[in-house]
MARPA-741832 format. One record per residue (C-alpha): x, y, z; residue number from 0; residue in three letters; chain. Coordinates in steps of 0.25 Angstrom, whole numbers, m for minus. Example, Ala and Ser with C-alpha at 12.3 -4.5 7.8 and 13.67 -1.06 7.14 Angstrom:
REM residues 2
[lumlum [49, m18, 31], 0, 'Ala', 'A'] [lumlum [55, m4, 29], 1, 'Ser', 'A'] 
//
This chain:
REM residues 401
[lumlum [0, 0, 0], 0, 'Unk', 'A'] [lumlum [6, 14, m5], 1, 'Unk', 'A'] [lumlum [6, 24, 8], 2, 'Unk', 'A'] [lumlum [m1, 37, 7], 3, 'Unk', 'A'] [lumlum [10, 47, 13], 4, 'Unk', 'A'] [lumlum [7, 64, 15], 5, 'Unk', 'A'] [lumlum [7, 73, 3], 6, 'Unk', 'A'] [lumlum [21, 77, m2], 7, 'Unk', 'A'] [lumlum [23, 91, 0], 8, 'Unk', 'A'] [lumlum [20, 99, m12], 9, 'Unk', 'A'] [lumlum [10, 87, m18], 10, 'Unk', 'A'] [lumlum [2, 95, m26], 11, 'Unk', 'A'] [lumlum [m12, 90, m29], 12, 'Unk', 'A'] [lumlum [m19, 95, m41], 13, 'Unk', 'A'] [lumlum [m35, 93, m42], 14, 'Unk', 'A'] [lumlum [m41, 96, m56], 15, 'Unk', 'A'] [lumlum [m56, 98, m57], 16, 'Unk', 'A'] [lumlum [m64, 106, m69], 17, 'Unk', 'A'] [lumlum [m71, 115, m62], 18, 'Unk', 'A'] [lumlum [m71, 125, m49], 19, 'Unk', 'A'] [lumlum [m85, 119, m45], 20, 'Unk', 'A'] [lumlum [m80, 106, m44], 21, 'Unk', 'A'] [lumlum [m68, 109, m36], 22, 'Unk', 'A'] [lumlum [m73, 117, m26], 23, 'Unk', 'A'] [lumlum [m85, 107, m25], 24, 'Unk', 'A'] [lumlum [m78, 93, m25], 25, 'Unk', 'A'] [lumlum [m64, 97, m20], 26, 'Unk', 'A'] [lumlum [m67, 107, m9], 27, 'Unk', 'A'] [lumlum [m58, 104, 2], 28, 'Unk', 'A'] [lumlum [m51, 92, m5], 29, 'Unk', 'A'] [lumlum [m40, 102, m9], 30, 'Unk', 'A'] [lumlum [m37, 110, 3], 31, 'Unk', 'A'] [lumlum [m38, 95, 10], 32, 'Unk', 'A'] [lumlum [m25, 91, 1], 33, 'Unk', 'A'] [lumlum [m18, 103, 6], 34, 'Unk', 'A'] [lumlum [m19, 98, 20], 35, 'Unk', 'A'] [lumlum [m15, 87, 16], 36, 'Unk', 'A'] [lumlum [m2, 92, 10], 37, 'Unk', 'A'] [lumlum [m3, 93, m5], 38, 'Unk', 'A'] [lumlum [m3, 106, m13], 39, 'Unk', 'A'] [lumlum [m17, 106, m20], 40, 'Unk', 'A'] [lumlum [m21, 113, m33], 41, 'Unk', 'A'] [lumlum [m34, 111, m41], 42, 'Unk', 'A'] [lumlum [m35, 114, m56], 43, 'Unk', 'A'] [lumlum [m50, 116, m62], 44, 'Unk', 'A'] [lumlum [m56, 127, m72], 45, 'Unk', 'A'] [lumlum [m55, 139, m66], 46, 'Unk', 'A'] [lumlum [m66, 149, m60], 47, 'Unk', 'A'] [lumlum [m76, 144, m50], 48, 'Unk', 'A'] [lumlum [m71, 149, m39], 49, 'Unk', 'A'] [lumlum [m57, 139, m39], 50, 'Unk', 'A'] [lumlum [m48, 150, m35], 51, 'Unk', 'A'] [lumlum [m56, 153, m20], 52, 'Unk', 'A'] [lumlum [m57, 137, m21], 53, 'Unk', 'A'] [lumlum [m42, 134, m23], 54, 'Unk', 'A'] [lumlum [m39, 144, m12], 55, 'Unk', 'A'] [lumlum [m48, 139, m2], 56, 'Unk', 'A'] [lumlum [m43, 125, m3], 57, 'Unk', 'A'] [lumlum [m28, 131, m4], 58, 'Unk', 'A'] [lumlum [m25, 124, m15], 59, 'Unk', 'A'] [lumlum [m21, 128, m29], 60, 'Unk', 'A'] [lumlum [m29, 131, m42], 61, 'Unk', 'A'] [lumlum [m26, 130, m56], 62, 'Unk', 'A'] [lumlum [m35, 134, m66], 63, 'Unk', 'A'] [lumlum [m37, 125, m77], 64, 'Unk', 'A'] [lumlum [m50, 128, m87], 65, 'Unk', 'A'] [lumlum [m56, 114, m92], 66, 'Unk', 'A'] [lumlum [m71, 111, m98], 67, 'Unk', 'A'] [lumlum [m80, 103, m92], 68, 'Unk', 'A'] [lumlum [m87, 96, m103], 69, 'Unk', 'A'] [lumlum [m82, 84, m113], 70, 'Unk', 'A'] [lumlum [m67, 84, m118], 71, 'Unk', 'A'] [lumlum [m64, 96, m128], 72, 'Unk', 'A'] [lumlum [m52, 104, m134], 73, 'Unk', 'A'] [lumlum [m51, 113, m122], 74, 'Unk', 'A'] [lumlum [m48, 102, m113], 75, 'Unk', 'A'] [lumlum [m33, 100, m119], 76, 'Unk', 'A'] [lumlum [m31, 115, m117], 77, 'Unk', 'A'] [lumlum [m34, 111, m102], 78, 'Unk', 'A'] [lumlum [m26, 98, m101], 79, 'Unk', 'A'] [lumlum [m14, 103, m106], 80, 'Unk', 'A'] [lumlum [m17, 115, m94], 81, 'Unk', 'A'] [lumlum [m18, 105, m88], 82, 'Unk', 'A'] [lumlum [m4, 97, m89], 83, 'Unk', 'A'] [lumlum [4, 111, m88], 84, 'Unk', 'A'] [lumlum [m3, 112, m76], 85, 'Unk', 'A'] [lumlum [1, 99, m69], 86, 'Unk', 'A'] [lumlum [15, 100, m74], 87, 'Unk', 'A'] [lumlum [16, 113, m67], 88, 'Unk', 'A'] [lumlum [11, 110, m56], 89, 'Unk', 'A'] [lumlum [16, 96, m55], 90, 'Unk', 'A'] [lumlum [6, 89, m45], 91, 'Unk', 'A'] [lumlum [7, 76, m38], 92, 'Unk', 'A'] [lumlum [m9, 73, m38], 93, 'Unk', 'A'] [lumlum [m18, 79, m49], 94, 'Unk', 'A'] [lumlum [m33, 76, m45], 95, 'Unk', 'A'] [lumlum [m43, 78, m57], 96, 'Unk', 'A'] [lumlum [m57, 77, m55], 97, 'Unk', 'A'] [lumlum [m71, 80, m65], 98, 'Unk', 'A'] [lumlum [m69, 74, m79], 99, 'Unk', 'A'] [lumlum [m62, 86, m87], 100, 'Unk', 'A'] [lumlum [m53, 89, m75], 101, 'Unk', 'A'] [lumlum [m50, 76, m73], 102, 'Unk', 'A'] [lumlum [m47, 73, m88], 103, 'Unk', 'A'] [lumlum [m39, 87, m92], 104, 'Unk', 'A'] [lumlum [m31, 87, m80], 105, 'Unk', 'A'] [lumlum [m30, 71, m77], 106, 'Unk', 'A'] [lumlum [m23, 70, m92], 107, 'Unk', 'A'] [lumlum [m13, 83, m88], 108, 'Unk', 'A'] [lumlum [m11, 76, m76], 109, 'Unk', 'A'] [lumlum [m7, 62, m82], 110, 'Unk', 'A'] [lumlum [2, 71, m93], 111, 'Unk', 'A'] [lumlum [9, 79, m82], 112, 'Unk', 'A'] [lumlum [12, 67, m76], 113, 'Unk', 'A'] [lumlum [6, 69, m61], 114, 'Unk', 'A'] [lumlum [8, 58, m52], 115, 'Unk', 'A'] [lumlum [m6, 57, m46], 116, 'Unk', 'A'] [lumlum [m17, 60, m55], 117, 'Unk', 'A'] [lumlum [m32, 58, m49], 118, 'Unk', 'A'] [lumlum [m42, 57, m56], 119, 'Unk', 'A'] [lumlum [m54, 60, m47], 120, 'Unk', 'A'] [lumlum [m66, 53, m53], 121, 'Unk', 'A'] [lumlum [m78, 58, m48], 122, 'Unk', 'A'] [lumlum [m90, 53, m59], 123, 'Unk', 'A'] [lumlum [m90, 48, m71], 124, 'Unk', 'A'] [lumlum [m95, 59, m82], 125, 'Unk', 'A'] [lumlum [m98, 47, m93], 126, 'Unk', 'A'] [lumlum [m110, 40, m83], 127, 'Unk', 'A'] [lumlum [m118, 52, m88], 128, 'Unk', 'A'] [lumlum [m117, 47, m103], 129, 'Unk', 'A'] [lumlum [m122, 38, m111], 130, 'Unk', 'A'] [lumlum [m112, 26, m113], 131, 'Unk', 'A'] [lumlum [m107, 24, m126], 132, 'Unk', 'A'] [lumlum [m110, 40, m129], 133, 'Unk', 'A'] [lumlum [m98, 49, m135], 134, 'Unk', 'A'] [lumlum [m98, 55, m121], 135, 'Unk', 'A'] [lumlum [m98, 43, m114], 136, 'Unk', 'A'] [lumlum [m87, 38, m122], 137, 'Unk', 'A'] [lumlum [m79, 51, m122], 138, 'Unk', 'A'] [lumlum [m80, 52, m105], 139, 'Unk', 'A'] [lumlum [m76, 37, m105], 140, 'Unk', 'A'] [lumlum [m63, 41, m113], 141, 'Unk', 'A'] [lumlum [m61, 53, m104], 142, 'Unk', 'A'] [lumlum [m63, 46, m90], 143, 'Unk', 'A'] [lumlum [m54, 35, m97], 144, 'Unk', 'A'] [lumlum [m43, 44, m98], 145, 'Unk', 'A'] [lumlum [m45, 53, m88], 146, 'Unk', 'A'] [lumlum [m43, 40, m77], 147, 'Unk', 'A'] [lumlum [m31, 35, m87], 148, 'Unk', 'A'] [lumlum [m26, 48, m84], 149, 'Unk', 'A'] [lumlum [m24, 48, m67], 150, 'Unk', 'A'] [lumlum [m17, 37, m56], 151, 'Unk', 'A'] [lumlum [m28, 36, m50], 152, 'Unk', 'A'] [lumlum [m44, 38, m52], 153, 'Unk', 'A'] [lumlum [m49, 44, m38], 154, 'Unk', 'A'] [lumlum [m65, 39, m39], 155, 'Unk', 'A'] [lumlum [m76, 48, m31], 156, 'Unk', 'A'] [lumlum [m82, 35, m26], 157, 'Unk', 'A'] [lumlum [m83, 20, m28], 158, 'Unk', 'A'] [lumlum [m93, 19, m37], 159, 'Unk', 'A'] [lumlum [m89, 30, m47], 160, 'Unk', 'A'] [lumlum [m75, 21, m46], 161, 'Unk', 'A'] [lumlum [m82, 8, m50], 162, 'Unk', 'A'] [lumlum [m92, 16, m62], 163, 'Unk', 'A'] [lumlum [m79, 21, m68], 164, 'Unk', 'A'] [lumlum [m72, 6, m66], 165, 'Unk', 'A'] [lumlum [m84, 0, m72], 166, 'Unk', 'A'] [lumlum [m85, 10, m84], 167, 'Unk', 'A'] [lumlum [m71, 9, m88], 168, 'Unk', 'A'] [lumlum [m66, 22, m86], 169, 'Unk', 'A'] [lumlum [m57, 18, m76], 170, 'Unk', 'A'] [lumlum [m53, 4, m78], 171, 'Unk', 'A'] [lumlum [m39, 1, m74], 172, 'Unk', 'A'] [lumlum [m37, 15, m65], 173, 'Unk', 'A'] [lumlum [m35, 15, m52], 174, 'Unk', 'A'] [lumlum [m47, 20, m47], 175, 'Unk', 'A'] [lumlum [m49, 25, m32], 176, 'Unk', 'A'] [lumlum [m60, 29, m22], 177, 'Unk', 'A'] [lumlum [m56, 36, m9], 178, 'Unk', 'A'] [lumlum [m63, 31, 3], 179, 'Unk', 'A'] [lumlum [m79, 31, m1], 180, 'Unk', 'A'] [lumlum [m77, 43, m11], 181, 'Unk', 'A'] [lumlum [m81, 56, m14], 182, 'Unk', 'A'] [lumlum [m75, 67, m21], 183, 'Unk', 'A'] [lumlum [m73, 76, m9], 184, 'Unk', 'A'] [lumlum [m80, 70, 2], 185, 'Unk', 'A'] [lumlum [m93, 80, 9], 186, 'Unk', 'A'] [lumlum [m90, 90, 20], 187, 'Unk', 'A'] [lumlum [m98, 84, 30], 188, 'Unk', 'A'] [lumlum [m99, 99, 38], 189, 'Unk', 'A'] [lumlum [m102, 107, 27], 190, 'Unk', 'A'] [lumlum [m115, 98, 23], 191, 'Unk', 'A'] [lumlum [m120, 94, 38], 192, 'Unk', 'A'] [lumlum [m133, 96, 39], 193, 'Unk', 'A'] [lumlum [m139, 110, 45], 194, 'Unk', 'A'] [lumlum [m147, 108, 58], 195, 'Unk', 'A'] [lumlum [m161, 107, 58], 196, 'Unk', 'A'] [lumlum [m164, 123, 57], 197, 'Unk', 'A'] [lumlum [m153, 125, 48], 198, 'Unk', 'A'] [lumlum [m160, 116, 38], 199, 'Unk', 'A'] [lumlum [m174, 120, 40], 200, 'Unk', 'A'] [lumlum [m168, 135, 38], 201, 'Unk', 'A'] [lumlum [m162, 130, 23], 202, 'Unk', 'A'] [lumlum [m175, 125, 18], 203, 'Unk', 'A'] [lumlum [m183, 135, 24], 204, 'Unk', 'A'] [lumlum [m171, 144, 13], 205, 'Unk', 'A'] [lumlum [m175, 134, 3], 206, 'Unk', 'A'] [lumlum [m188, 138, 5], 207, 'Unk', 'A'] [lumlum [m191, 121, 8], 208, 'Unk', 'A'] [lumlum [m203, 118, 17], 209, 'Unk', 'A'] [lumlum [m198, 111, 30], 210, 'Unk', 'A'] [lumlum [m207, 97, 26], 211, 'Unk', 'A'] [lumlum [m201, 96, 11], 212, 'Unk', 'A'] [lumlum [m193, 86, 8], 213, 'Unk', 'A'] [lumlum [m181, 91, 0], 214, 'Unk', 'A'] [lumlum [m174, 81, m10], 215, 'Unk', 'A'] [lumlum [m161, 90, m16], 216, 'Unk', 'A'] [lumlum [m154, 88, m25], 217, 'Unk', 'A'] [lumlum [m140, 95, m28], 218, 'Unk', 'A'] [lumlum [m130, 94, m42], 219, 'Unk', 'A'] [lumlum [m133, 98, m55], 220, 'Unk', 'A'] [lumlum [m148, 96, m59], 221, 'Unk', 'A'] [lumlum [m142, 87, m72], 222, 'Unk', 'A'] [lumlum [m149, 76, m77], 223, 'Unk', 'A'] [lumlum [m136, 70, m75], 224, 'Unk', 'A'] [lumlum [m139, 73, m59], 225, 'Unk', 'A'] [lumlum [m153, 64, m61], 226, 'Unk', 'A'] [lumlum [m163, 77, m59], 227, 'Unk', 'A'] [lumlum [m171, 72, m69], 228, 'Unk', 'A'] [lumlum [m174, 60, m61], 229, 'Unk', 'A'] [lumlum [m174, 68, m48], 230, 'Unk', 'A'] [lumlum [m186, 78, m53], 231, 'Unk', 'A'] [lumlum [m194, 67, m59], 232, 'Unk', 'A'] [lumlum [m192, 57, m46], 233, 'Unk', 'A'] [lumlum [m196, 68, m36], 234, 'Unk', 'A'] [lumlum [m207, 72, m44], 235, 'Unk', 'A'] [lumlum [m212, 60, m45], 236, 'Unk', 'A'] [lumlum [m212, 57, m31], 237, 'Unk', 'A'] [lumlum [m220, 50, m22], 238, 'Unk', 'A'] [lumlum [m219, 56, m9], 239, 'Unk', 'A'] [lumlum [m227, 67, m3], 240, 'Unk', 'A'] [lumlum [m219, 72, 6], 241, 'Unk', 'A'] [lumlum [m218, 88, 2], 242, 'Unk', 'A'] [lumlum [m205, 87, m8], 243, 'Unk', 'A'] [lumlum [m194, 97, m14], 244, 'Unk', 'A'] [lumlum [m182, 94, m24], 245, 'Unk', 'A'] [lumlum [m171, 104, m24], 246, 'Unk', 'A'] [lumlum [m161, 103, m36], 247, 'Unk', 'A'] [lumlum [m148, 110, m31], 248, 'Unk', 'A'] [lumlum [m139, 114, m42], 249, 'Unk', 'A'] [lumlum [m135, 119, m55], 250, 'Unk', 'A'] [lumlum [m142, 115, m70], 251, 'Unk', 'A'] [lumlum [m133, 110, m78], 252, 'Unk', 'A'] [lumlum [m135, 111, m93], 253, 'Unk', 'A'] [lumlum [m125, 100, m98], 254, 'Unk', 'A'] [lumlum [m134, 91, m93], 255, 'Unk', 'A'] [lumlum [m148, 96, m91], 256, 'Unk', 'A'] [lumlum [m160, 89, m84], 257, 'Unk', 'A'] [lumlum [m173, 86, m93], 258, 'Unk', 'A'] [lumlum [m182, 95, m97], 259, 'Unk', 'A'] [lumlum [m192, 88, m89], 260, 'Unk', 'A'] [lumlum [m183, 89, m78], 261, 'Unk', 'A'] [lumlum [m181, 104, m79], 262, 'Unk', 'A'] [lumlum [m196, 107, m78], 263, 'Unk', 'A'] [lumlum [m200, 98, m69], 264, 'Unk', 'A'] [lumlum [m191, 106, m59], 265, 'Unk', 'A'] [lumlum [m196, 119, m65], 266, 'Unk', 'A'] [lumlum [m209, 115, m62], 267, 'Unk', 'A'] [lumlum [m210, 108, m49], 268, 'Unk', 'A'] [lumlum [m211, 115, m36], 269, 'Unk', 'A'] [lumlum [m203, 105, m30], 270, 'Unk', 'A'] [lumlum [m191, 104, m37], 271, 'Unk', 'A'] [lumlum [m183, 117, m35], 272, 'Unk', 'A'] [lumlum [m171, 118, m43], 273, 'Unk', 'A'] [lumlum [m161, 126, m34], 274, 'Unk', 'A'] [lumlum [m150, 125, m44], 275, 'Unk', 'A'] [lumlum [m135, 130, m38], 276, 'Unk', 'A'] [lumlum [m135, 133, m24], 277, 'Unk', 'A'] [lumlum [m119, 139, m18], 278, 'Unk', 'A'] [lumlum [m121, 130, m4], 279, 'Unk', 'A'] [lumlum [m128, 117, m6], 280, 'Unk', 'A'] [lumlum [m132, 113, 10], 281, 'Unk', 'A'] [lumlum [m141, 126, 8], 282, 'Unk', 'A'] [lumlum [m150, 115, m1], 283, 'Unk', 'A'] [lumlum [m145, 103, 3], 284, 'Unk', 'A'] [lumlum [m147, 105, 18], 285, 'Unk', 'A'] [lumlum [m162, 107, 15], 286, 'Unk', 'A'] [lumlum [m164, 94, 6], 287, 'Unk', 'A'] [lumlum [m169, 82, 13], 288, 'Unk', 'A'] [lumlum [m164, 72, 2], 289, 'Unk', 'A'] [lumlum [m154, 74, m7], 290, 'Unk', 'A'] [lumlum [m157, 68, m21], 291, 'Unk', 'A'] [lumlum [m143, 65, m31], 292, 'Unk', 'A'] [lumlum [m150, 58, m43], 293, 'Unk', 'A'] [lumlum [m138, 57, m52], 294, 'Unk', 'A'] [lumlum [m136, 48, m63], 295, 'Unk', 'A'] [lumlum [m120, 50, m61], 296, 'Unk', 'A'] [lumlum [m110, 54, m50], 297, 'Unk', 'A'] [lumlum [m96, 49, m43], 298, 'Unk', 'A'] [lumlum [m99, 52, m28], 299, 'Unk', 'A'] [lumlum [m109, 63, m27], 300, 'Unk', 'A'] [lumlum [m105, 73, m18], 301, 'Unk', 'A'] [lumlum [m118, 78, m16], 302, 'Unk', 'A'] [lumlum [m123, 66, m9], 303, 'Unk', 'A'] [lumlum [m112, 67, 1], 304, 'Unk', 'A'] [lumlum [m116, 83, 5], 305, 'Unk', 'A'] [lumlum [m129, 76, 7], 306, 'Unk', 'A'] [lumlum [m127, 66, 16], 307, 'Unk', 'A'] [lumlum [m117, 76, 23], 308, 'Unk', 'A'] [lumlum [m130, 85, 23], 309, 'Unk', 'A'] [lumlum [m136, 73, 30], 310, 'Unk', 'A'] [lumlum [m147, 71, 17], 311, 'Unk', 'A'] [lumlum [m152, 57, 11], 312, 'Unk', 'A'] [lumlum [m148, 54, m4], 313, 'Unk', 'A'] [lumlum [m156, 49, m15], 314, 'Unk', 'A'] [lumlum [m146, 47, m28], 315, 'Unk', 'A'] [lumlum [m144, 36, m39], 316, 'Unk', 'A'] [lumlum [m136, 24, m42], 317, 'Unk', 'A'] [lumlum [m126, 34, m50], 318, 'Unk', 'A'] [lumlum [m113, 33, m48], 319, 'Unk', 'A'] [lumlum [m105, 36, m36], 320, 'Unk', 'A'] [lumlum [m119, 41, m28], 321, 'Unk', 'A'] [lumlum [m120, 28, m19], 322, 'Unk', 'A'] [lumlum [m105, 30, m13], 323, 'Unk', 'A'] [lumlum [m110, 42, m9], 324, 'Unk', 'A'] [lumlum [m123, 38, 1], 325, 'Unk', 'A'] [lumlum [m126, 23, 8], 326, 'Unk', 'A'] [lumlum [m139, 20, m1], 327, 'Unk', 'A'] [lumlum [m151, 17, 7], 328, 'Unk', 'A'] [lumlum [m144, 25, 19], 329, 'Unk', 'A'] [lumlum [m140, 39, 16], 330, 'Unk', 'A'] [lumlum [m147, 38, 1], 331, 'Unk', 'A'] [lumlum [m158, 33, m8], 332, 'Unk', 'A'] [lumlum [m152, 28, m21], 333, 'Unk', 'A'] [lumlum [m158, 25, m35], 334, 'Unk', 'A'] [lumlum [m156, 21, m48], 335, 'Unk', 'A'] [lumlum [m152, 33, m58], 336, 'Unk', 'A'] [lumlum [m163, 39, m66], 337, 'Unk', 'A'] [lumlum [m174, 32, m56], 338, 'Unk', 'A'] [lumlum [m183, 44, m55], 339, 'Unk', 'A'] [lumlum [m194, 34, m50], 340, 'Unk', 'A'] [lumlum [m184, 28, m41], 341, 'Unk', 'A'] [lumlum [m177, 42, m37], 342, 'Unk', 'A'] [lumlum [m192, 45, m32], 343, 'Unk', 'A'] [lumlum [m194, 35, m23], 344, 'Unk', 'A'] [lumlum [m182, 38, m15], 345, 'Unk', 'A'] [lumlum [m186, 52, m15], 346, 'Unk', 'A'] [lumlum [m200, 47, m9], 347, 'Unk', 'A'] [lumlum [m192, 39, 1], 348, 'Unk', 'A'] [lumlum [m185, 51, 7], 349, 'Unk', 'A'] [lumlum [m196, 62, 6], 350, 'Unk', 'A'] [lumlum [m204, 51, 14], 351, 'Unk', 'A'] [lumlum [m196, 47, 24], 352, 'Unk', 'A'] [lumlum [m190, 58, 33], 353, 'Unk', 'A'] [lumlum [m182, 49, 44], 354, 'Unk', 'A'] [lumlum [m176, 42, 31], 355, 'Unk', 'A'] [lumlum [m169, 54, 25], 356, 'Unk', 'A'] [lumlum [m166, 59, 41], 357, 'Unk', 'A'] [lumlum [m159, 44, 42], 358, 'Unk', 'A'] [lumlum [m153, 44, 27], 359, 'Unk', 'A'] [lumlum [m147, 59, 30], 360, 'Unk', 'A'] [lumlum [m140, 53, 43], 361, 'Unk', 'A'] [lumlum [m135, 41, 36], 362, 'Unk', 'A'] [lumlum [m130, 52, 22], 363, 'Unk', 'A'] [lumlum [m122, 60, 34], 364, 'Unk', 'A'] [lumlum [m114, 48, 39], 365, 'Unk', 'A'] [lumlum [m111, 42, 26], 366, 'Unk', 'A'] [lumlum [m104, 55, 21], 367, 'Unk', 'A'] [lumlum [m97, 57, 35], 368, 'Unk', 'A'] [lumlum [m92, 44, 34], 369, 'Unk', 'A'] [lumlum [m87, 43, 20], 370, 'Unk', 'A'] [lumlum [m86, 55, 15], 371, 'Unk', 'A'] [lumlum [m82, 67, 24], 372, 'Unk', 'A'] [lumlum [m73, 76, 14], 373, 'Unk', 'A'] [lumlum [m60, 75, 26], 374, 'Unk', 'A'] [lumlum [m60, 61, 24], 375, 'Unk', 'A'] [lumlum [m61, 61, 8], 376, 'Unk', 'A'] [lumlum [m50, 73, 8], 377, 'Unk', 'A'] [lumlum [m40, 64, 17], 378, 'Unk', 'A'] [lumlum [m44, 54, 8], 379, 'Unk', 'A'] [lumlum [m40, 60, m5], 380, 'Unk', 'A'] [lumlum [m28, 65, 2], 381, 'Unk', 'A'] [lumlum [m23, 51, 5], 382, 'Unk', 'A'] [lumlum [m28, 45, m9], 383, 'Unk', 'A'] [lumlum [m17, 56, m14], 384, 'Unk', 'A'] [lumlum [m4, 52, m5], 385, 'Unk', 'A'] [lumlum [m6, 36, m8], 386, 'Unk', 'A'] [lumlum [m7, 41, m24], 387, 'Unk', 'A'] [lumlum [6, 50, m22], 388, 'Unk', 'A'] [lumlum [12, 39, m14], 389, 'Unk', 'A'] [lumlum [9, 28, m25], 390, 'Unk', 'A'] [lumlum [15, 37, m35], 391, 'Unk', 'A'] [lumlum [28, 38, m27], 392, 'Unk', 'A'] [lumlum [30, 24, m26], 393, 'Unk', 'A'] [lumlum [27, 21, m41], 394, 'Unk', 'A'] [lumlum [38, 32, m45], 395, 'Unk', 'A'] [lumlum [47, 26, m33], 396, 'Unk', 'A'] [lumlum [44, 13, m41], 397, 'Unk', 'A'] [lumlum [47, 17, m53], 398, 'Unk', 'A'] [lumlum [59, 24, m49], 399, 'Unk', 'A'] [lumlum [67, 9, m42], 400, 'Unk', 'A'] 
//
């Protein structure tokens, strides 16, 4: 067995991302947590956003590097050979790339620059979303092939995600890792708490939500990627009459937009309130009773972990990675994808049974502390990086007899 040892000083760790709003969402205290540890940090992703005041915060360094988010095009080898005169200036021990562009462009500067760690941080699988056998099926496919080819290791968001990618192919013959039980950051159990009984009943009474109301919420994109279709058409369809509301916390998103069914059901029905972005989450999540994660796809939601740290019951889908993220039956309902008429019949269940959700939130609140505290993941992820510079040393040491 290879030892972990401490970080070498001046071990710089370089994490590459697309975006600002996915670094400061998915990586906030992950950075400043490696600097404890003893690395030098910086993290490379388009700039704006707010990544400056992000960088500094964390006390790390940023390198602005534009990338696109859509399919491969032209503009990504303008960005990849950024990218290798990048690494060779800064001349990391670790480069960390996570979301498909950033983890293709900088993954492929990295293997050029010849960095001697190279994570690659696989946190869903973009080609579940297509048709298989599709040009962009086939074109993902080839990307997440290279991408994996690319890194020394494939750093997995959460078992099942590890054994999709395994199953599919994409990752065959890679040594492909998961870090405790998961997660991409791990859920800041203080920040997510639940509010005392007159601090809630003060939120809904903002919300404008009568104190009786059973609240399902849901929070992401309203995509039909996301399973809103299904969602709108389960709750409306709904058996129960227990007095009910559905909140849909988030953003539209027009690269992939919900029916038009969908869209005027929620126009149309007093019930359904379509909050769209909201700057802090608890505001709307503390005043839910259920939250509702439909997806057709994900790799270990984050959003069901701020619920269970929120102390709220679950009802997802078999998608990918969404059972490492709740004990099914105990902290949350699960049904098939696409179900509307199953979906609805866990939705009934909850709004019916108040000492239920009261038990199921209790049980959501122990899971996440127990797995998923982010101090644990951080620590975690910090040793995952001295056993990977550690087998590095000995394979040049090997080399080198």
């Amino acid at each position: 067995m290879i030892r972990s040892r401490d970080a070498r000083a001046g071990d710089l760790v370089v994490y590459a991302v697309s975006v600002a709003a996915t670094a400061t969402s998915l990586l906030r205290g992950q950075l400043g947590a490696m600097v404890a540890r003893g690395h030098r940090v910086a993290v490379v992703c388009s700039p704006g956003g707010g990544m400056e005041e992000f960088a500094r915060a964390e006390g790390v360094e940023f390198h602005p590097l534009p990338m696109t988010r859509g399919l491969l095009g032209p503009g990504d080898l303008v960005s990849f050979l950024r990218a290798v005169r990048l690494l060779r200036r800064l001349r990391p021990a670790v480069v960390n790339a996570a979301t498909p562009k950033a983890a293709f462009v900088i993954g492929l500067a990295a293997a050029v620059a010849r960095v001697p760690v190279r994570v690659y941080s696989l946190w869903g699988l973009r080609l579940e979303g297509e048709r298989p056998g599709g040009w962009r099926h086939r074109l993902l496919f080839v990307a997440e092939w290279v991408t994996s080819r690319a890194a020394t290791v494939v750093l997995c968001a959460g078992p099942e995600l590890r054994d999709k990618a395994v199953a599919l192919g994409v990752h065959a013959g890679r040594r492909c890792v998961v870090l405790g039980e998961g997660s991409t950051n791990g859920v800041d159990l203080d920040y997510f708490a639940a509010p005392g009984a007159i601090a809630r009943a003060d939120l809904r009474r903002a919300q404008d939500l009568d104190p009786d109301t059973v609240v399902f919420g849901f929070i992401g994109r309203s995509t039909a990627d996301k399973g809103v279709g299904a969602l709108v058409e389960a709750f409306r369809g709904m058996s129960s009459r227990t007095p009910r509301l559905l909140a849909l916390i988030g953003p539209a998103d027009d690269t992939d937009p919900l029916p038009a069914a969908t869209t005027v059901a929620i126009e149309l029905d007093p019930s359904i309130r379509h909050v769209g972005y909201v700057p802090d989450l608890r505001t709307w999540l503390h005043a839910f009773d259920v939250l509702v994660l439909p997806t057709r796809r994900e790799g270990l939601p984050n959003v069901l972990l701020e619920a269970g740290a929120a102390g709220l019951p679950a009802v997802t889908t078999t998608a990918t990675g969404c059972r490492d993220a709740v004990e099914e039956g105990r902290t949350a309902l699960v049904v098939p994808i696409d179900d509307p008429v199953a979906l609805g019949r866990a939705l009934d269940r909850l709004a019916d049974d108040a000492a239920l959700r009261a038990a199921m939130g209790a049980a959501a609140r122990d899971h996440v502390t127990r797995r998923f505290d982010e101090k644990a993941v951080w620590a975690a992820v910090a040793d995952f990086y001295d056993h990977e510079l550690a087998r590095t040393d000995l394979r040049r040491r090997e080399t080198a007899a």
